[in-house]
N, C-alpha and C positions, 0 to 999 in steps of 0.2 A: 626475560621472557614473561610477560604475561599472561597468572592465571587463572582460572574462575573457579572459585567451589560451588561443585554441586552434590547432588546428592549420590553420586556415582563417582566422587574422587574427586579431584583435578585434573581439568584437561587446559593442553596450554592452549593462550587464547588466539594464537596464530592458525589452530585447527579448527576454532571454532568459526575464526572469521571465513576459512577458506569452505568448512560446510556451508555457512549462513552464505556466501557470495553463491557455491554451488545450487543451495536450496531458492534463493532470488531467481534465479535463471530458469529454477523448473517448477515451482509451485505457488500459489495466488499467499495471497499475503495475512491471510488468515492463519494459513499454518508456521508462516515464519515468524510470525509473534508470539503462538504456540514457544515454537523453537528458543525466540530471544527470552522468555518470563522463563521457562525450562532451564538455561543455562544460565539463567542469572543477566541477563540481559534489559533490563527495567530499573525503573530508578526510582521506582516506589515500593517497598517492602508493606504487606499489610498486618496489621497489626497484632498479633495473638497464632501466626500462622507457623511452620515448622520453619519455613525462611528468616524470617524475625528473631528467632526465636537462638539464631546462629552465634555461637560465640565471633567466628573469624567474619565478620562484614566487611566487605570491600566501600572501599568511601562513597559517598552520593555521587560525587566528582566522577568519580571510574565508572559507576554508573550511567550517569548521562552521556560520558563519554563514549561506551559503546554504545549503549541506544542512536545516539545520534551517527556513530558510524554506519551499522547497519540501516538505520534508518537511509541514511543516502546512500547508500550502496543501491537501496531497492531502490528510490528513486532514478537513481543513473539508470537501472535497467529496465526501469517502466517507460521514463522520458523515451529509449531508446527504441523501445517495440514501439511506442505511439508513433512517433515520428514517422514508421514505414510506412504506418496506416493512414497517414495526411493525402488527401487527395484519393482516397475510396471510396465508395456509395455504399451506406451500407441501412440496413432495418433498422431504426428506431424507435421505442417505445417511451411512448411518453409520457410522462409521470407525476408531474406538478409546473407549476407556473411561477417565479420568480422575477420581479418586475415586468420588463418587455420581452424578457424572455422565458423560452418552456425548458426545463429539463427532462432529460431522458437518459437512455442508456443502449447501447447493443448488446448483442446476445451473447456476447464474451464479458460483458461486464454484470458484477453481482449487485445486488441492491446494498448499498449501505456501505459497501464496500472498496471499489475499485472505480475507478475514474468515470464521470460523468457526462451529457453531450450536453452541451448547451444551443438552444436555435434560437432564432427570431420566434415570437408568438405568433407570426403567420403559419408556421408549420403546423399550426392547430386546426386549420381549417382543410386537412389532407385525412384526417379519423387519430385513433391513437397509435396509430402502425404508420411511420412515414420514412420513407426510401430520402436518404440524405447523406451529402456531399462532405465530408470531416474536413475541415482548412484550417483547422490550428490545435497547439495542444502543448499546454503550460499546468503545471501544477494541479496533475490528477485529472481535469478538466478540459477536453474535445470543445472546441465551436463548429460548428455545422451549420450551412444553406440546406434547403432543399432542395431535394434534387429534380 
């Protein structure tokens, strides 16, 4: 069994995954990163900190290893909500411009944070507020027409 130290003991790592897959499902990904540096879930230690600082270190390896589990965990469950969302119209706000195309975002996505829309740069000429058609959605990232 797999387990992680933290600073509240050892919990085994099969309860942590089965929180972190719980927590995927119900909270934006801000706080599950929270969650993954908290239980040891990162695979960078900073220098001079009480984590560093741990006689029992778990290898870099075990590290990355969870990171990257969790990490795609939340992706399976991100990919999964977008996908319902393909083929909605929905408000977008649009935010910079990126070769021929504008990025934006809707109002369930945070800035900086969470998945992006991608349109044509003709959707610039509708103001910064434009009602638009979501048709795809790969790696964080919505393509949307106008709608």
């Amino acid at each position: 069994m797999t387990e992680v130290t933290t600073g509240i003991g050892n919990i085994p790592g099969f309860l942590i995954a089965a929180i972190a897959t719980f927590v995927v499902c119900l909270i934006a990904e801000p706080i599950l990163q929270w969650l993954m540096r908290f239980f040891g879930v990162y695979a960078i230690v900073e220098e001079g900190t009480p984590a560093a600082k741990q006689a029992d270190q778990i290898s870099d390896k075990a590290k990355e290893d969870r990171k990257t589990e969790l990490t795609n965990a939340y992706y399976d469950v991100a990919h999964a909500k977008a996908q319902k969302r393909i083929g909605q119209t929905e408000t977008i706000i649009l935010e910079e411009t990126e070769g021929d195309t504008v990025l934006g975002r809707t109002r369930r996505e945070a800035p900086e944070i969470d998945a992006i829309v991608r349109l044509p740069q003709s959707a610039t000429r509708n103001g910064r507020f434009v009602a638009a058609k979501l048709t795809g959605y790969d790696a964080y990232e919505f393509t949307a027409i106008p709608a």
